[in-house]
Backbone bond lengths (Angstrom), bond angles and torsions (degrees), N, CA, C in turn:
res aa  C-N    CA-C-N  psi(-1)  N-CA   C-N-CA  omega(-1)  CA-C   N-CA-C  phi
1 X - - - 1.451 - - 1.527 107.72 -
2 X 1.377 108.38 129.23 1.503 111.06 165.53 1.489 113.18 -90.86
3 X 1.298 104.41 146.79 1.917 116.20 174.84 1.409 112.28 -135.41
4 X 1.096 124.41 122.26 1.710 144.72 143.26 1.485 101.35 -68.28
5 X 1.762 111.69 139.76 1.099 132.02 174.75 1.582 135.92 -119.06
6 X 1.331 151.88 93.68 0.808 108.32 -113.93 2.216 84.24 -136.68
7 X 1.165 99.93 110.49 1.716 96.49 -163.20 1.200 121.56 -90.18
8 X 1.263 121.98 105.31 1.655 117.88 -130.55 2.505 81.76 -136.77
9 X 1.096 96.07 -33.10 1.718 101.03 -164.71 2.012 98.61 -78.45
10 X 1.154 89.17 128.91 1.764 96.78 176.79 1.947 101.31 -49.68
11 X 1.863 94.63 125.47 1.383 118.07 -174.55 1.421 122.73 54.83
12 X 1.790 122.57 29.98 0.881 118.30 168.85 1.795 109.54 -57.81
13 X 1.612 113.33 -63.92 1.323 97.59 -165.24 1.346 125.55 -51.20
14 X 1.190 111.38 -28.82 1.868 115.99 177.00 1.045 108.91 -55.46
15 X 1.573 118.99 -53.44 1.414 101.60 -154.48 1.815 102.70 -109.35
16 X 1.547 118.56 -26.75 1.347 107.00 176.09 1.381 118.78 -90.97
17 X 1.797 122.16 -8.94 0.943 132.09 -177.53 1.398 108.19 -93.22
18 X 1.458 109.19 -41.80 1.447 114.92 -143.19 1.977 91.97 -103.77
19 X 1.406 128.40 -15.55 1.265 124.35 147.37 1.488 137.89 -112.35
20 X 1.394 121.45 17.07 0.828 132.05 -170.33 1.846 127.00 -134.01
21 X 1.425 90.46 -70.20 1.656 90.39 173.94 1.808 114.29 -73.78
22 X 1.352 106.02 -35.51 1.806 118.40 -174.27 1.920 91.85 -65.20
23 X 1.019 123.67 -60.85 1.648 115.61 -178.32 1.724 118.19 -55.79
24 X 1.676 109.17 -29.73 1.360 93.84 -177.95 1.577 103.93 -83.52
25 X 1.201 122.72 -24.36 1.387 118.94 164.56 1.272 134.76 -48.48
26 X 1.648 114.73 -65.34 1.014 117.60 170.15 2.163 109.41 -60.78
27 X 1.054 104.26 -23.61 1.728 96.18 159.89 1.618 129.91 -67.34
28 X 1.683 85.92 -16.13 1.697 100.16 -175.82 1.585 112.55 83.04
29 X 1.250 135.36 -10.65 1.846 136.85 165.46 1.082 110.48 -73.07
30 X 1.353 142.14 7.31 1.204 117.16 174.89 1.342 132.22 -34.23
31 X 1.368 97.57 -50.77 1.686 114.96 177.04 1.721 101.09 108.54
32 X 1.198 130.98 -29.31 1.341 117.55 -179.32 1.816 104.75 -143.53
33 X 0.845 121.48 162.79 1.782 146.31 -155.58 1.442 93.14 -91.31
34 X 1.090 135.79 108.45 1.567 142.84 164.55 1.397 108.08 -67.60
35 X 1.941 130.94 122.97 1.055 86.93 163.82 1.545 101.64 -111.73
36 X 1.516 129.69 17.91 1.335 109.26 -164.71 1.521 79.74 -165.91
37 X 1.714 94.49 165.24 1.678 119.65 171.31 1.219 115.60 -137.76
38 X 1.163 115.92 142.00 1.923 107.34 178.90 1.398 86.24 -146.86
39 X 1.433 100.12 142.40 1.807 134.36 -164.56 1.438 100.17 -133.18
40 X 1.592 102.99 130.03 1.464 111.52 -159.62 1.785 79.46 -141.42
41 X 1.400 121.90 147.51 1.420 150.79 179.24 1.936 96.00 44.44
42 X 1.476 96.16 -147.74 1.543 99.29 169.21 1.008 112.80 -53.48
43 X 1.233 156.76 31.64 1.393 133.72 153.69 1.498 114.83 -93.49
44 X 1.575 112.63 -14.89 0.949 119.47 170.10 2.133 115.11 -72.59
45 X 1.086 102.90 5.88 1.475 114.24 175.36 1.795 111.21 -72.49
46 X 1.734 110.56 -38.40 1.142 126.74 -169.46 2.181 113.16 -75.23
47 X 1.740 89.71 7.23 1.817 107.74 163.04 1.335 113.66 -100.58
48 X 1.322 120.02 -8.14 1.485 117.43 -167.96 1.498 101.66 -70.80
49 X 1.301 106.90 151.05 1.704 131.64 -167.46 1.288 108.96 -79.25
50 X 1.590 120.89 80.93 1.299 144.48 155.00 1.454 97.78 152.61
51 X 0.969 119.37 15.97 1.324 103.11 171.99 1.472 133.03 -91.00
52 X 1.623 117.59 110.45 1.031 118.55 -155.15 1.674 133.42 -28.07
53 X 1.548 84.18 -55.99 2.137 97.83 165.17 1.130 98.03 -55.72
54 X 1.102 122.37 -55.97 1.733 113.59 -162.55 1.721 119.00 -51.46
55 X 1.175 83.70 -67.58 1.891 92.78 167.68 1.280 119.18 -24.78
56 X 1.480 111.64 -75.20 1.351 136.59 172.51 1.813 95.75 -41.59
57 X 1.232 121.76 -88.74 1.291 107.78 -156.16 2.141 105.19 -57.00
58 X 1.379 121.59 -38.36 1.419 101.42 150.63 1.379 140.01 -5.59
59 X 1.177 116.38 -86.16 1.520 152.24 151.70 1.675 103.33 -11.59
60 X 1.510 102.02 -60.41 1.359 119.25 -176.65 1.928 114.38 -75.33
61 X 1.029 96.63 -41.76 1.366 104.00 172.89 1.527 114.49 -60.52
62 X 1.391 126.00 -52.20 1.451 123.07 -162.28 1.508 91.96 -72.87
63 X 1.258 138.46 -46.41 1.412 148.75 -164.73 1.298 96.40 -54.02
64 X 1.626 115.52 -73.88 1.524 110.17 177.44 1.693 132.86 -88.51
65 X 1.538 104.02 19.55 1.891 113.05 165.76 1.630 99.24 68.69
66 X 1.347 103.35 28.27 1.636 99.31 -176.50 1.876 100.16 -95.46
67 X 0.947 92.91 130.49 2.005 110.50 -176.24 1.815 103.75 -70.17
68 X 1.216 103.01 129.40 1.580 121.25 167.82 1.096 113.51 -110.02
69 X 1.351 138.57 92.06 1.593 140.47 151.19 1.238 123.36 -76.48
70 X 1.213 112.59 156.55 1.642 133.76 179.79 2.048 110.06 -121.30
71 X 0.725 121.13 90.24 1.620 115.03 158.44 1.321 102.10 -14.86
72 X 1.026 127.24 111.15 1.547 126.22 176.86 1.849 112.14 -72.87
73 X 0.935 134.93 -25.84 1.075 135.65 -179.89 1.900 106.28 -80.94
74 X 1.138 97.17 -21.18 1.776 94.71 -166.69 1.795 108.88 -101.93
75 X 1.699 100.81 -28.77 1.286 121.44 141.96 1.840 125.87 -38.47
76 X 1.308 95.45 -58.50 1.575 96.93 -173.12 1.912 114.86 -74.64
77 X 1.741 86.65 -23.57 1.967 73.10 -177.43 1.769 104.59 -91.52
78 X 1.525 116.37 5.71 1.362 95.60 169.90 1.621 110.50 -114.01
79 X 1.678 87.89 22.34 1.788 84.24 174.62 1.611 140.92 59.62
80 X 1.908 92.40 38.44 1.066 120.58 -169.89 1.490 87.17 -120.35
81 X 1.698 125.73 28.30 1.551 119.87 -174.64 0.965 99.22 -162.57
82 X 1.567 108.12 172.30 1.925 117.03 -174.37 1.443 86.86 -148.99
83 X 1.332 120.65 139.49 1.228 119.23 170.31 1.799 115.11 123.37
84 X 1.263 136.09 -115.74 1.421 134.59 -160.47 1.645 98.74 174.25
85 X 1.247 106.72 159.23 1.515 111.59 172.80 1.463 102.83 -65.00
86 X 1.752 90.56 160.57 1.471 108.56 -162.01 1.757 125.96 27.61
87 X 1.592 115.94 31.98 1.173 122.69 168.16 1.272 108.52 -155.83
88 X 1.250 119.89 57.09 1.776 122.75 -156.18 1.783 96.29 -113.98
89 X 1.428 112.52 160.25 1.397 108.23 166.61 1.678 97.79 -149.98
90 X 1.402 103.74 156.82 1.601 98.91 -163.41 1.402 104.13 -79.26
91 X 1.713 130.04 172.76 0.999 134.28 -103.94 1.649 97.52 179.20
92 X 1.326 127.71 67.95 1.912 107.98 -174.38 1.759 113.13 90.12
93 X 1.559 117.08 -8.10 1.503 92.51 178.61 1.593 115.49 -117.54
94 X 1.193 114.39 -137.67 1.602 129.23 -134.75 1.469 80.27 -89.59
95 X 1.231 124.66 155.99 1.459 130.77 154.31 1.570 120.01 -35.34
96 X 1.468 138.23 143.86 1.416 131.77 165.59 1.105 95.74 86.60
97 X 1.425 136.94 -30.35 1.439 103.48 -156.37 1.824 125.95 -85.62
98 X 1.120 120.23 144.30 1.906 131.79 -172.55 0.860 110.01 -77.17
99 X 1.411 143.58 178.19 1.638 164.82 152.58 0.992 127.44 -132.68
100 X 1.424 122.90 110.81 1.537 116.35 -156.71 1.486 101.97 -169.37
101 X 1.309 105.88 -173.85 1.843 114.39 -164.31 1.773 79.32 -132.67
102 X 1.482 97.27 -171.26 1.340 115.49 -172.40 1.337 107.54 -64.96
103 X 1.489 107.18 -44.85 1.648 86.43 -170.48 1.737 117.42 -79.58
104 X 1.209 116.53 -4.66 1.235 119.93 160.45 1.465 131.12 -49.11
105 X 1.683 98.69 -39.15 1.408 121.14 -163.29 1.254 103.68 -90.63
106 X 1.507 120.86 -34.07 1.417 126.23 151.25 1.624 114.62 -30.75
107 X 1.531 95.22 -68.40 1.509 106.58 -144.99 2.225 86.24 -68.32
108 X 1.253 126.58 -41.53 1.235 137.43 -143.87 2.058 86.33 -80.65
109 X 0.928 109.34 -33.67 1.668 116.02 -166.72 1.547 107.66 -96.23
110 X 1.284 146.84 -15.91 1.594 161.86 -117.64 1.632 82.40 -116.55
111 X 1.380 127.33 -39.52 1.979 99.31 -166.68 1.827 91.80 -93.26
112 X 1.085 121.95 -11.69 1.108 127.05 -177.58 1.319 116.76 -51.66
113 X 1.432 113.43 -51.28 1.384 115.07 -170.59 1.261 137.40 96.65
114 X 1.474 105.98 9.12 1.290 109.79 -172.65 1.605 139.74 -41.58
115 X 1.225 139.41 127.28 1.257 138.80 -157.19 1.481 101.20 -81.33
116 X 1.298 104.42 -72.05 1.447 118.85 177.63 1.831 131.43 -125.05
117 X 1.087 111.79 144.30 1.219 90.46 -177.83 1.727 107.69 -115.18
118 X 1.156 119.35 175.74 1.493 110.10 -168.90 1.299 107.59 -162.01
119 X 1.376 114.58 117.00 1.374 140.08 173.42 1.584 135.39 -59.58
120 X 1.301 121.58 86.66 1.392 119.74 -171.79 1.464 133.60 -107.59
């Protein structure tokens, strides 16, 4: 099964990303194939360039072709972007990571196959 994730709830990535799903991965148990992430308000803080989670799940991402997005609009007002809605480019973070709105995340996730996606 493939899963998109999509971290939208104040301090999801820290604390459900950044101790939980990122360790069973990099352990390899997850149980299912990630193919994408999308970061909505501050959680998109946990991409900034040194940031420990960030790095780490980086690292993890290019290895397994798993997609890192940023909400480009929520991106740009914390200055993790350069640019304007729906024309944003990142700005200070982790290697790999995108900027984009929904239909980006559509268009960027669509050969993937995703099964389910899941809201945290």
């Amino acid at each position: 099964m493939k899963v998109a994730y999509i971290f939208n709830q104040p301090n999801a990535a820290n604390y459900k990303l950044g101790t939980m799903i990122l360790p069973q991965l990099e352990a390899g148990d997850h149980g299912v194939e990630v193919a994408g992430m999308f970061f909505f308000d501050d959680n998109t803080y946990i991409l900034r360039k040194g940031d420990p989670t960030g790095e780490r799940l980086a690292t993890l991402a290019k290895e397994k072709g798993i997609l890192l997005m940023m909400c480009d609009q929520c991106a740009l007002q914390r200055k993790l972007a350069e640019g304007k809605p729906r024309d944003a480019r990142p700005s200070g973070t982790v290697e790999g990571v995108h900027v984009g709105c929904f239909p980006d995340l559509y268009k960027a996730l669509s050969p993937a196959g995703v099964d389910q996606v899941i809201s945290l």
